[in-house]
PAVEXLO-158774 format. One record per residue (C-alpha): residue number from 1; x, y, z. Coordinates in pm, 1 decimal, always signed. Layout:
! PAVEXLO-158774
<seq:NUM | u:X | v:Y | w:Z>
...
***
This chain:
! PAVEXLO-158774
<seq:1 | u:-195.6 | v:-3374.7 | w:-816.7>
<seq:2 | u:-73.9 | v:-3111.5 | w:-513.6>
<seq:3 | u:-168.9 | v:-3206.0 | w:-175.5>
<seq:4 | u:-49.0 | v:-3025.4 | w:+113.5>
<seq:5 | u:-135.5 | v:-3173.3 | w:+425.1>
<seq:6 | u:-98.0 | v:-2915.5 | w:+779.5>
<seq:7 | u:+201.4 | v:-2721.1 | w:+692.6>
<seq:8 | u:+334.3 | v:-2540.5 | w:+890.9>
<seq:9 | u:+602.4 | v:-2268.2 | w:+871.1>
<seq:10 | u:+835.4 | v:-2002.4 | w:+1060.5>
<seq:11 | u:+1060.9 | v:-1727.6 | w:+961.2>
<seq:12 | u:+1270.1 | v:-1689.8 | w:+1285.3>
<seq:13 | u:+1001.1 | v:-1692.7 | w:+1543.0>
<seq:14 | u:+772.6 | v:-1541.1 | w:+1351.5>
<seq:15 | u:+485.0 | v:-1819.7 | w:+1276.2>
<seq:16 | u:+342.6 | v:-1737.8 | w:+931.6>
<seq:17 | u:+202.7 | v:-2030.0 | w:+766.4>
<seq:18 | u:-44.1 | v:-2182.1 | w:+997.6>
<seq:19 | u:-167.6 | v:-2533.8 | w:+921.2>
<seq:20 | u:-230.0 | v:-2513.4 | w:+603.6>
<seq:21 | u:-397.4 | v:-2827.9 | w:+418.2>
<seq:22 | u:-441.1 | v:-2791.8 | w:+14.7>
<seq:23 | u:-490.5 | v:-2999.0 | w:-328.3>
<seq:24 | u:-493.2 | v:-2911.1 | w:-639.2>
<seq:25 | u:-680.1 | v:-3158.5 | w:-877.8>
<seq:26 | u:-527.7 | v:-3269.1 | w:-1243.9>
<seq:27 | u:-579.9 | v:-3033.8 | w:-1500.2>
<seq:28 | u:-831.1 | v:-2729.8 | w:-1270.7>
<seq:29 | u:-682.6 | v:-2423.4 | w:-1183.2>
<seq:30 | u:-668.1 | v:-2320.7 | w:-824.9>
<seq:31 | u:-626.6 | v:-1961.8 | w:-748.7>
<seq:32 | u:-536.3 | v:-1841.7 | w:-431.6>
<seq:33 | u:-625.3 | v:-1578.1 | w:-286.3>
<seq:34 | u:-606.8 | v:-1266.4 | w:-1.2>
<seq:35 | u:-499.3 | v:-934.5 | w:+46.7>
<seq:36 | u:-96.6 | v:-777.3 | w:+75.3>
<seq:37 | u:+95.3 | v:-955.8 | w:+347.0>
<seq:38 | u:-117.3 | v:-1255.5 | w:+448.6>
<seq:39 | u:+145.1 | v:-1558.3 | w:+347.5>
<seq:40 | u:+25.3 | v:-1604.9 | w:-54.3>
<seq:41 | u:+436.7 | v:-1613.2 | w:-143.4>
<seq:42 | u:+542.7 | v:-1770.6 | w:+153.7>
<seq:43 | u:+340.2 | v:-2046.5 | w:+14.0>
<seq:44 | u:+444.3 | v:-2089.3 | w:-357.4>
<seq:45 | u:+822.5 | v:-2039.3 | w:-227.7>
<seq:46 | u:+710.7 | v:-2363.7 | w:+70.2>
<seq:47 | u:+573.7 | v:-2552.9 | w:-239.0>
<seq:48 | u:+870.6 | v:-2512.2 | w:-458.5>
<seq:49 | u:+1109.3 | v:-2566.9 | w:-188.0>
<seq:50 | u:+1252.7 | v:-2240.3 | w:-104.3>
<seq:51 | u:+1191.7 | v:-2244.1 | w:+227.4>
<seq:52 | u:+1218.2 | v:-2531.9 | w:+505.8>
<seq:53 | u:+903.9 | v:-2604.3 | w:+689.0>
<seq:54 | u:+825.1 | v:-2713.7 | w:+1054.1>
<seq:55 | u:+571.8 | v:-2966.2 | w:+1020.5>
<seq:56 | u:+304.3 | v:-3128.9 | w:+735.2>
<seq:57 | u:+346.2 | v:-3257.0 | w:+385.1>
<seq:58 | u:+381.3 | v:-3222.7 | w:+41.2>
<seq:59 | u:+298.0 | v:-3411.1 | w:-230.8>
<seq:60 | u:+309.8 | v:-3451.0 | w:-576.5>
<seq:61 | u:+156.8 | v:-3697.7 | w:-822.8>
<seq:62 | u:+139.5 | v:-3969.8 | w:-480.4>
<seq:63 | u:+509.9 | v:-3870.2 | w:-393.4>
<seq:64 | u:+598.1 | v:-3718.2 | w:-74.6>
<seq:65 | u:+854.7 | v:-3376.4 | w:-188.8>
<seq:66 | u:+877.2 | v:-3282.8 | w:+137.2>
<seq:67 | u:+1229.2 | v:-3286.9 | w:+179.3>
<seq:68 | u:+1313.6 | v:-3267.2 | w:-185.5>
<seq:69 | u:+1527.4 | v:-2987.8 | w:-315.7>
<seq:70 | u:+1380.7 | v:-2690.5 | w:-559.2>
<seq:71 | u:+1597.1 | v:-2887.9 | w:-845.4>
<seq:72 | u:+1439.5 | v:-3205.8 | w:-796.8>
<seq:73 | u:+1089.5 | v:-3021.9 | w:-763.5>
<seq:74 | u:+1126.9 | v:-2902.2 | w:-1072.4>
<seq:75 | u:+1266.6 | v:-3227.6 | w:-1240.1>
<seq:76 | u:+928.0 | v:-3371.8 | w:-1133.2>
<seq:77 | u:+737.1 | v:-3163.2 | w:-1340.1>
<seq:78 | u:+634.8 | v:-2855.2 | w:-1115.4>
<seq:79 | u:+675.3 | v:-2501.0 | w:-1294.4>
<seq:80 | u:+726.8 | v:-2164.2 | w:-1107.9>
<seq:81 | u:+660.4 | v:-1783.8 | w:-1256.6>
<seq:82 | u:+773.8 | v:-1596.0 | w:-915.9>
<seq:83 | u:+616.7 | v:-1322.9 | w:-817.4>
<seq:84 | u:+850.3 | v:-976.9 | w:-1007.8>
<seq:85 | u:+969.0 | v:-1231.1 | w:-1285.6>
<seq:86 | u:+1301.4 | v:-1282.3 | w:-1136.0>
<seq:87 | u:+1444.2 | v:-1285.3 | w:-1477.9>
<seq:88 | u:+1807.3 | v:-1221.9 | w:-1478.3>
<seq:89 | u:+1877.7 | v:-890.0 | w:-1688.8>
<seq:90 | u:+2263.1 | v:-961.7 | w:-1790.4>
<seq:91 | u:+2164.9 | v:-1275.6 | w:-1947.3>
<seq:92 | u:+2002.8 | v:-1310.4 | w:-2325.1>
<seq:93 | u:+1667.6 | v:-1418.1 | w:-2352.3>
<seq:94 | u:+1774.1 | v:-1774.3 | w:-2494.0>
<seq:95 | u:+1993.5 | v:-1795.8 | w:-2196.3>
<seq:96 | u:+1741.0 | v:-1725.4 | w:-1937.0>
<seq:97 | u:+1484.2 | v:-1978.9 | w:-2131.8>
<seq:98 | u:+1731.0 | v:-2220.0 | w:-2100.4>
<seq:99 | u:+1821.3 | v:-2200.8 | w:-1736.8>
<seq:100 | u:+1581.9 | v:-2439.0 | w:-1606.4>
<seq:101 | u:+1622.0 | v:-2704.6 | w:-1926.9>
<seq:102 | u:+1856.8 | v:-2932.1 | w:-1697.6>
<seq:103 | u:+1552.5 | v:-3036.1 | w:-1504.9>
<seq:104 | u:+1347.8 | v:-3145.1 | w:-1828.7>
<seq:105 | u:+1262.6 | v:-3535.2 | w:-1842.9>
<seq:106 | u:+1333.2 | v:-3622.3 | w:-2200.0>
<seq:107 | u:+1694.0 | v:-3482.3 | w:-2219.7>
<seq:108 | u:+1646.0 | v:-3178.9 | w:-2451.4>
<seq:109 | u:+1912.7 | v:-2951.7 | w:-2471.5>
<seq:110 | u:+1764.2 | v:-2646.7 | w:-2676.3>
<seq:111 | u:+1495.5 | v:-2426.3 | w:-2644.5>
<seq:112 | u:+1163.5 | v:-2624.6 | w:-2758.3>
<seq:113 | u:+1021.6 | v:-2456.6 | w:-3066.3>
<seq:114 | u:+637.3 | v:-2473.3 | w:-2902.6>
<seq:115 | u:+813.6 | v:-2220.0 | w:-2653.7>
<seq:116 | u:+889.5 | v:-1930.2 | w:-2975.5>
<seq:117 | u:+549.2 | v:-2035.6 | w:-3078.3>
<seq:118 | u:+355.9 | v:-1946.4 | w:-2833.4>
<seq:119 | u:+584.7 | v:-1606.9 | w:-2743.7>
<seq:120 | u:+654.8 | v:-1525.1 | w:-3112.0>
<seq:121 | u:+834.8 | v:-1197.0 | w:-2954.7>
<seq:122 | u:+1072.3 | v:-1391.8 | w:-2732.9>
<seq:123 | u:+1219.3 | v:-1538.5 | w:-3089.4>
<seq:124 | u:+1266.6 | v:-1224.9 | w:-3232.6>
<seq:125 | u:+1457.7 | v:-1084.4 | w:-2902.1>
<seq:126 | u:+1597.7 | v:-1410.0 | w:-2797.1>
<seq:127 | u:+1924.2 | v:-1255.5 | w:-2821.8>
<seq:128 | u:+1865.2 | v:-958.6 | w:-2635.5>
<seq:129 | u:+1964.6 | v:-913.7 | w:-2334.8>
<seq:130 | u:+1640.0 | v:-971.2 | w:-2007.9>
<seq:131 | u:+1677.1 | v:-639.8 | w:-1886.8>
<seq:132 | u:+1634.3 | v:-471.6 | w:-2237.9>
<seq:133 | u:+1250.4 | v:-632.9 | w:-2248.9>
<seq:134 | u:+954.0 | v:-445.2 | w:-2128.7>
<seq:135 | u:+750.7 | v:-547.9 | w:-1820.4>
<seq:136 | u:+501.5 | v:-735.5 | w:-2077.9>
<seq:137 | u:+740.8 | v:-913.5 | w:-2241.4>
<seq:138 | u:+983.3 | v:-1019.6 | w:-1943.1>
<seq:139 | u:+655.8 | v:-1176.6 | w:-1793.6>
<seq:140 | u:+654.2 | v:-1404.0 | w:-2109.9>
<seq:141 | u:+985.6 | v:-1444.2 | w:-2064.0>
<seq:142 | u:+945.9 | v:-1597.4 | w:-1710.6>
<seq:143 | u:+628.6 | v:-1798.9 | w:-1843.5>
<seq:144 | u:+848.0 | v:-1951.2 | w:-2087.7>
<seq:145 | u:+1142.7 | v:-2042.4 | w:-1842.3>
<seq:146 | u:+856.0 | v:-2246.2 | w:-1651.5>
<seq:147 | u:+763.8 | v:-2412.4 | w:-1927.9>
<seq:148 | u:+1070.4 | v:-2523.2 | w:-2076.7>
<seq:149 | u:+1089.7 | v:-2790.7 | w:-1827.1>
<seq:150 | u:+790.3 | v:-2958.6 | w:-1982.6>
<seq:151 | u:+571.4 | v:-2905.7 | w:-1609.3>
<seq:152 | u:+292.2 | v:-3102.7 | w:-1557.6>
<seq:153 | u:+213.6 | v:-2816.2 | w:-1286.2>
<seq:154 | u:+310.2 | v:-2462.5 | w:-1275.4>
<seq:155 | u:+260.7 | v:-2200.8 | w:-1043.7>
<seq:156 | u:+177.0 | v:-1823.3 | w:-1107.7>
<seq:157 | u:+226.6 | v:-1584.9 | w:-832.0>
<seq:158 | u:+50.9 | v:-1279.4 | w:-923.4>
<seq:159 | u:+104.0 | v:-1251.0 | w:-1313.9>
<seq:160 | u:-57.9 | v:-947.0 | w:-1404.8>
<seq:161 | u:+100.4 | v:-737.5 | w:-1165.3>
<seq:162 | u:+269.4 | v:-439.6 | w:-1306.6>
<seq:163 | u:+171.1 | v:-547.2 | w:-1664.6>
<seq:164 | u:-10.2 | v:-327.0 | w:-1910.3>
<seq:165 | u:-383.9 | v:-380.0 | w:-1973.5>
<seq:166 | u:-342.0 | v:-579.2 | w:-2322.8>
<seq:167 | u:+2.2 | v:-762.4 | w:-2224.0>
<seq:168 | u:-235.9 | v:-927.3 | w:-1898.2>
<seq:169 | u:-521.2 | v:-1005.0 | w:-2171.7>
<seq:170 | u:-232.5 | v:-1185.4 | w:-2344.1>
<seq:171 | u:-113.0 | v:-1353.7 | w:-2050.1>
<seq:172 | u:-488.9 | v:-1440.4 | w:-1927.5>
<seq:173 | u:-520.2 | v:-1645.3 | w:-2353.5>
<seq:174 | u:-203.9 | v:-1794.3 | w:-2321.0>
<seq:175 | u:-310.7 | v:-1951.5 | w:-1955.2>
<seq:176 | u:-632.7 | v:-2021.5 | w:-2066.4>
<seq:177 | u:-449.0 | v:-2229.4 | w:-2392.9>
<seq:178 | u:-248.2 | v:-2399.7 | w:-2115.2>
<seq:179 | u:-493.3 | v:-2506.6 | w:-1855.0>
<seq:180 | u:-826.4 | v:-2590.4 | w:-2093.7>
<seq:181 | u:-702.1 | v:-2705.7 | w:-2390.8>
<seq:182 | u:-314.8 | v:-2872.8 | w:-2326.2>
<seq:183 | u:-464.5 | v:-2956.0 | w:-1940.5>
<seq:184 | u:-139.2 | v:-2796.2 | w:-1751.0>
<seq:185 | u:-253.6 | v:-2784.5 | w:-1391.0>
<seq:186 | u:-264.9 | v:-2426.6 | w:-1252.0>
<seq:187 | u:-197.8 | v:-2260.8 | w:-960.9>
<seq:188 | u:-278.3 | v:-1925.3 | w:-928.5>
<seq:189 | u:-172.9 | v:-1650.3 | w:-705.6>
<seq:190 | u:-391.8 | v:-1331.1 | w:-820.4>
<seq:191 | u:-537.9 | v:-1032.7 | w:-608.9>
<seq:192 | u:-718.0 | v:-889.2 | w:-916.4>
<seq:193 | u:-1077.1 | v:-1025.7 | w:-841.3>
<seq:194 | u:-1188.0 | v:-1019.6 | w:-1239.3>
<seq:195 | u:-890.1 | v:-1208.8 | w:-1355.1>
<seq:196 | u:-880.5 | v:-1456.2 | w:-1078.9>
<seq:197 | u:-1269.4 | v:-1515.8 | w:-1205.1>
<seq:198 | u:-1168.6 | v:-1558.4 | w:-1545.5>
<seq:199 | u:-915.6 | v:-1777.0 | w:-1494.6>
<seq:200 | u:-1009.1 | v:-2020.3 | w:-1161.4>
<seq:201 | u:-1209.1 | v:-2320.0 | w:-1108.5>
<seq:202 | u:-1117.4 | v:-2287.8 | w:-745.2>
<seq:203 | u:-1052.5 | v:-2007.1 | w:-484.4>
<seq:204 | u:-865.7 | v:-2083.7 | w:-192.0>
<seq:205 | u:-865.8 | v:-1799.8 | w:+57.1>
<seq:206 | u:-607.3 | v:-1711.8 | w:+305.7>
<seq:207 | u:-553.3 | v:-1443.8 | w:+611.0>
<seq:208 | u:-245.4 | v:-1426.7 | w:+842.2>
<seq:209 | u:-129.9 | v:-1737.4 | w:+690.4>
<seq:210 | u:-438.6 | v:-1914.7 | w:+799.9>
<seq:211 | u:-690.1 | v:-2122.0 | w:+543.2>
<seq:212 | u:-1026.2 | v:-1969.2 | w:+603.3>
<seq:213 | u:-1261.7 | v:-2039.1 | w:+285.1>
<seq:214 | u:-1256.6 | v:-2211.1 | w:-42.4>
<seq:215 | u:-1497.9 | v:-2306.1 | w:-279.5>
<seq:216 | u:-1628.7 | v:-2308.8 | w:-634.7>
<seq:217 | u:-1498.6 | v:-1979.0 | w:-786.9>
<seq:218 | u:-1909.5 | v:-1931.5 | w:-897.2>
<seq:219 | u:-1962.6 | v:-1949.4 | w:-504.7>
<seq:220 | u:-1729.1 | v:-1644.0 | w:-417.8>
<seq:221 | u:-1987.5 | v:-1384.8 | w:-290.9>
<seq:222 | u:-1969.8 | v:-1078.2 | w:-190.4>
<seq:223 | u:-1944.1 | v:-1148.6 | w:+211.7>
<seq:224 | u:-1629.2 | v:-1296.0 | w:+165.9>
<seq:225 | u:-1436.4 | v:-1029.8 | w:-81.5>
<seq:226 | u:-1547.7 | v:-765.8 | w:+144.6>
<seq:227 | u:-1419.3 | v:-963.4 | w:+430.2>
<seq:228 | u:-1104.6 | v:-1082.8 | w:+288.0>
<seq:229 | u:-1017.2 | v:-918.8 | w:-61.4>
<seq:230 | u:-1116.7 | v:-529.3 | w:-36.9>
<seq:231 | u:-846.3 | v:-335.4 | w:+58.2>
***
């Protein structure tokens, strides 16, 4: 569904993605990992278009998004929850849901109703203003936002960080809902090695922007957290 094929990316002169070649298959979740600082970000912000990149491709679903804005990304079917939420606090939580519903395929205008389903509390609150919501709650705030747009993909950059203990065991059911039983592809951004267990098919390890294992998340051993994960 995702293929990235030797990207390659700079920030000045400062070289921090470093040929990086990537797929994602229909309906797995790919989680990748690595510790603070190694380009994890960098790469869900390339993806979704944030960022301009020197050399390689993208695709999605056999299209090449290379040069395609973060708009038309979206209208395509790809789905971001950005790493702090990036909800915006002056706006009510129906407005913020509704943000991204320009780049839905079908033409719906309000919030869908599977959206208040599945976050019961973003119903109650949904005129409330972002800021007002806990850390828990503006988390399934920013889930939602992805999903209005109806993705066929969506991308979580570290989810459970800064989220209370039952709020993340939330988060992990309503991912595992998405991915295993509606078959959303995932991709998965998560340090936390128990959660990133739980909820991958796939790990995909990098260091200083560099690719340097992947496998079978039943495959990650112990030679390569201590190498790469452990702080």
């Amino acid at each position: 569904m995702l293929k990235l094929t030797n990207l390659n990316q700079f920030y000045g002169q400062s070289h921090t993605l470093w040929d990086i070649s990537l797929e994602v298959q229909k309906g797995e979740c790919l989680c990748v990992m690595g510790r603070n600082g190694v380009g994890k970000t960098t790469l869900m912000d390339t993806i979704m278009g944030q960022h301009k990149i020197e050399s390689g491709t993208i695709e999605f679903d056999g299209e090449d998004i290379t040069k395609l804005s973060v708009e038309d990304r979206a209208s395509l079917g790809i789905g971001y929850v950005p790493q702090g939420r990036q909800i915006f606090p002056l706006l009510t939580v129906e407005e913020n849901l509704k943000i991204g519903i320009g780049a839905r395929r079908d033409g719906l205008k309000a919030v869908p109703k599977a959206i208040y389903d599945m976050f019961p509390v973003l119903y109650d609150m949904r005129h409330r203003q972002g800021g007002d919501l806990s850390g828990g709650q503006q988390q399934q705030l920013a889930i939602g936002r992805a999903l209005v747009i109806d993705p066929k993909l969506i991308i979580f950059d570290e989810p459970t960080e800064g989220i209370q203990p039952n709020i993340v065991s939330e988060i992990a059911e309503i991912m595992r809902r998405l991915n295993k039983e509606i078959g959303l592809t995932v991709l998965l951004v998560e340090q936390k090695l128990p959660f990133a267990r739980k909820m991958g098919d796939r790990f995909y390890i990098i260091d200083r922007g560099t690719h340097v294992a992947d496998g079978a998340m039943s495959s990650l051993g112990e030679d390569l957290i201590k190498r790469y994960l452990t702080v």
